[in-house]
Wavefront OBJ file of the C-alpha trace (Angstrom):
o trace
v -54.323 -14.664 -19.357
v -54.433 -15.484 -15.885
v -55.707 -13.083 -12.968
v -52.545 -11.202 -11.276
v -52.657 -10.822 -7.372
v -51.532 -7.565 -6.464
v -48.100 -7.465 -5.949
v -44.819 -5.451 -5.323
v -41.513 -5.571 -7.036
v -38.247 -4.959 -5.866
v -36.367 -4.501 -8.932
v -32.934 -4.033 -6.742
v -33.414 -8.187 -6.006
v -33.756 -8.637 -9.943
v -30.365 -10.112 -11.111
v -29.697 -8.672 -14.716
v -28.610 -10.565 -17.641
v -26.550 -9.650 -20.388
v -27.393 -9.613 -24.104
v -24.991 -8.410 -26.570
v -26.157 -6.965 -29.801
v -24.895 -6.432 -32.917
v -22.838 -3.344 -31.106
v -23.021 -2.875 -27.368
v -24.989 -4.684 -24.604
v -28.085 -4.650 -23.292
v -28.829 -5.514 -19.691
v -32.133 -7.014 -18.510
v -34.379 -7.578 -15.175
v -36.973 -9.720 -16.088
v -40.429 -10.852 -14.371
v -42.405 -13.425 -16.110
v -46.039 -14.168 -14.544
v -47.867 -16.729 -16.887
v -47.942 -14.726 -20.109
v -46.677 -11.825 -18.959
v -42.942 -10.636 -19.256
v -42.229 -7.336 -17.429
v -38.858 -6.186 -17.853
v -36.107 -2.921 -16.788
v -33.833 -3.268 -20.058
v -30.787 -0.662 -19.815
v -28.608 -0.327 -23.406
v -24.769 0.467 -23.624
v -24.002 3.404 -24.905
v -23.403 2.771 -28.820
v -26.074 -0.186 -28.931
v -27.554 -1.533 -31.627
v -29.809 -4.769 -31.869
v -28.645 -7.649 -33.356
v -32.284 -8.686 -34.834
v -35.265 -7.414 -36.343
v -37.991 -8.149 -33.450
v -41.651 -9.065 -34.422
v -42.929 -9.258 -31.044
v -45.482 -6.859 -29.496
v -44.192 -4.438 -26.842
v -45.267 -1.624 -24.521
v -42.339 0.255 -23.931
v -41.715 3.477 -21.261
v -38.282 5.553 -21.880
v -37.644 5.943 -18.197
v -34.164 7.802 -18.584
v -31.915 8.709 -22.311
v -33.099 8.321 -25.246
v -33.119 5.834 -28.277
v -34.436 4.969 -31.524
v -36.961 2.311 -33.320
v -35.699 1.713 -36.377
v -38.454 0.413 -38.229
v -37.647 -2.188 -41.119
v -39.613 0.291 -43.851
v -36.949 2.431 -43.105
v -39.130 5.008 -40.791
v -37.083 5.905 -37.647
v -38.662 6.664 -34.681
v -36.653 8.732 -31.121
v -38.067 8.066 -28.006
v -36.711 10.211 -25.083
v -37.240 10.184 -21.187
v -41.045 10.289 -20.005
v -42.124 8.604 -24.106
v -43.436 5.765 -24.827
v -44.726 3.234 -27.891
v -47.115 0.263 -28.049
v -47.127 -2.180 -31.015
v -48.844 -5.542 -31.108
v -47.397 -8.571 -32.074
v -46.119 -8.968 -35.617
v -47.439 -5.679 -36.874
v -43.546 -4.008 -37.148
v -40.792 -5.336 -37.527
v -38.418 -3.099 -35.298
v -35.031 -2.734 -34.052
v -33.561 -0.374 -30.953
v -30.536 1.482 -31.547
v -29.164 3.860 -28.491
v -26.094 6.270 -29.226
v -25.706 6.997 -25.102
v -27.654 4.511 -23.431
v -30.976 4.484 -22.424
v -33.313 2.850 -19.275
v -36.717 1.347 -20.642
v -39.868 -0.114 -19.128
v -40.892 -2.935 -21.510
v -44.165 -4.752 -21.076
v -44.952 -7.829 -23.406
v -46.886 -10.769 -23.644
v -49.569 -13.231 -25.033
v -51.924 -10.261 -24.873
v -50.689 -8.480 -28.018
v -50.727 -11.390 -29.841
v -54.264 -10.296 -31.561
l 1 2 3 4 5 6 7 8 9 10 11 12 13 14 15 16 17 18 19 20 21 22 23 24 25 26 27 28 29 30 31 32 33 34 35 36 37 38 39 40 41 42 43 44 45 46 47 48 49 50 51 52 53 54 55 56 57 58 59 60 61 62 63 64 65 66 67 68 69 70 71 72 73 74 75 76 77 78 79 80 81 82 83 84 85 86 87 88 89 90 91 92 93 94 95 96 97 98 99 100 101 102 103 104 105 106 107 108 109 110 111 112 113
């Protein structure tokens, strides 16, 4: 991990890319410094992931709501001002949103323990 100068971001100048899932889209600002991905992720109303992710995440419901499905079948809702932190292959985990939702999502090399 290498040190981070401090730094501002204007996430207005952040172009957003599209992802579709298995139902709906999701949209996506991304910053990447070294190992470090810091991303704005807004889903579609109706979304639903199109894979089971491994990888770690800290993730901040910033407006809606949505849920972690987890792959044993435990469901988990996250609404505005919520958040969850899981490390790098430790859940297998997919995000499902019936109105949309605005998320913080932090991720990197340092939740690969």
């Amino acid at each position: 991990m290498e040190k981070i100068p401090f730094q501002t971001i204007d996430w207005s100048a952040v172009e957003k890319t599209e992802h579709k899932g298995e139902k709906g889209t999701s949209f996506w600002q991304t910053i990447q410094i070294g190992g470090l991905r810091v991303r704005i992720v807004e889903y579609s109303a109706n979304y639903l992931a199109d894979h089971w992710c491994q990888k770690g995440h800290i993730i901040y419901c910033l407006e809606g709501e949505f849920e972690s499905e987890l792959q044993n079948a435990e469901t988990v809702k996250l609404t505005k001002g919520m958040s969850y932190i899981v490390s790098d292959n430790e859940s297998s985990h997919r995000s499902t949103s019936i109105n949309g939702t605005k998320l913080l999502i932090i991720d990197g090399d340092f939740l690969n323990l």
